[in-house]
N, C-alpha and C positions, 0 to 999 in steps of 0.2 A: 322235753317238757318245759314250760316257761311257768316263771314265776308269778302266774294271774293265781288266785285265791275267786271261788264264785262262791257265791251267799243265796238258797231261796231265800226270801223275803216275803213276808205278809205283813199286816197292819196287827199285830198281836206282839204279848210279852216274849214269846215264842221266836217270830219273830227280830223283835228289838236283842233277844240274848243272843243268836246267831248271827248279826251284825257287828257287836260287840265281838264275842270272837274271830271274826272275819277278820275286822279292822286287824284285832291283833296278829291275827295270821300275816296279814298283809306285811303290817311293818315288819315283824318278824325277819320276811324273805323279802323284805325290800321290794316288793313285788304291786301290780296293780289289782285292783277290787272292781269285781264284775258284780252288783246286784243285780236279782232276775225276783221278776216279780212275774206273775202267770195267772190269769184268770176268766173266763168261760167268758163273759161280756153277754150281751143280748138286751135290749130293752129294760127289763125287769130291776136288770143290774146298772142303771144308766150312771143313777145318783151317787154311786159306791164307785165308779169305776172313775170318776170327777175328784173324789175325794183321796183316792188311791193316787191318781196321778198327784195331786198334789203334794201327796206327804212323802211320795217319789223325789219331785223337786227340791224339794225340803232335805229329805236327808243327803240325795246329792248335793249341795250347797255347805250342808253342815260338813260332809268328808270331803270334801273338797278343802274347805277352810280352814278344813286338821291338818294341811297338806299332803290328804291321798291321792294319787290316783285314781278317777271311780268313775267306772261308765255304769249305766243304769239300763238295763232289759228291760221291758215292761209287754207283754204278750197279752195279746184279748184278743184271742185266736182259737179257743174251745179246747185245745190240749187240756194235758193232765199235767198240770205244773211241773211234775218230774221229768214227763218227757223235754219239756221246755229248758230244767235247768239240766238234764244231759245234755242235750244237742249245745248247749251254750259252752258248758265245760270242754266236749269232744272239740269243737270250733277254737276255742282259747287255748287247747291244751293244757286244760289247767292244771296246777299242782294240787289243789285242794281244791274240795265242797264243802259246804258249811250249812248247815240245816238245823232248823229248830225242832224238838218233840216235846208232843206236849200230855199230859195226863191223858191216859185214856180209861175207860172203865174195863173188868174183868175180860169181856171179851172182846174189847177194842186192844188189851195189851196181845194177848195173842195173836192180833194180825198185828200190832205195831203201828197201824196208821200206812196205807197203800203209798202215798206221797212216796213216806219215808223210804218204805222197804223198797219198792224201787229204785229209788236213788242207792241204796247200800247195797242192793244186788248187782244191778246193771251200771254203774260208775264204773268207769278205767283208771281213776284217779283217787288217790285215800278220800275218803267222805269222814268228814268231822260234826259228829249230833250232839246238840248241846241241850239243858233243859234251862229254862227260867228259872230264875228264885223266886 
């Protein structure tokens, strides 16, 4: 197993708090930070998926400049984000996942949110869920 740390990522507090723990995970284990970012793409989604990359380069620049290591995934491939951030972890062998959860209603707590519970069932690697403040 190597010392890669993988983060999903979205443009949300959700998130930005799972990045934040990443990072720390990273230095932690002295290890490198794999952000994966996952999203359906199609026409519709042009303008989002423009803005998305951007804020990609962004925050790779900014950990970059924290002196991490950080490569950046970005998928616009119709996946299900989780499939996207396993196959990336299985590929890294990573030592950790890192993932954001976020509020859900009554009967969104009970499924937990599909992303997530994926990731927490089918991961080979600890999966670490963080919530926003």
């Amino acid at each position: 197993m190597s010392n890669s740390v993988v983060v999903g990522w979205i443009r949300s507090p959700e998130g930005q708090a799972a990045v934040e723990a990443a990072v720390e995970e990273t230095r932690r284990r002295q290890g490198r930070l794999v952000v994966v970012h996952s999203s359906r793409g199609g026409a519709e989604h042009a303008a989002t998926v423009v803005e998305t990359r951007d804020a990609l380069a962004e925050l790779e620049r900014r950990l970059g400049s924290e002196g991490l290591e950080v490569t950046v995934r970005d998928f616009v491939r119709g996946n299900e984000p989780a499939e996207d951030v396993i196959e990336v972890a299985e590929k890294e062998d990573a030592a950790l996942i890192v993932i954001g959860l976020r509020r859900r209603s009554p009967v969104g707590k009970l499924l937990m949110g599909s992303n997530a519970q994926d990731i927490l069932l089918r991961a080979d690697c600890p999966v670490l869920a963080v919530k926003a403040t």
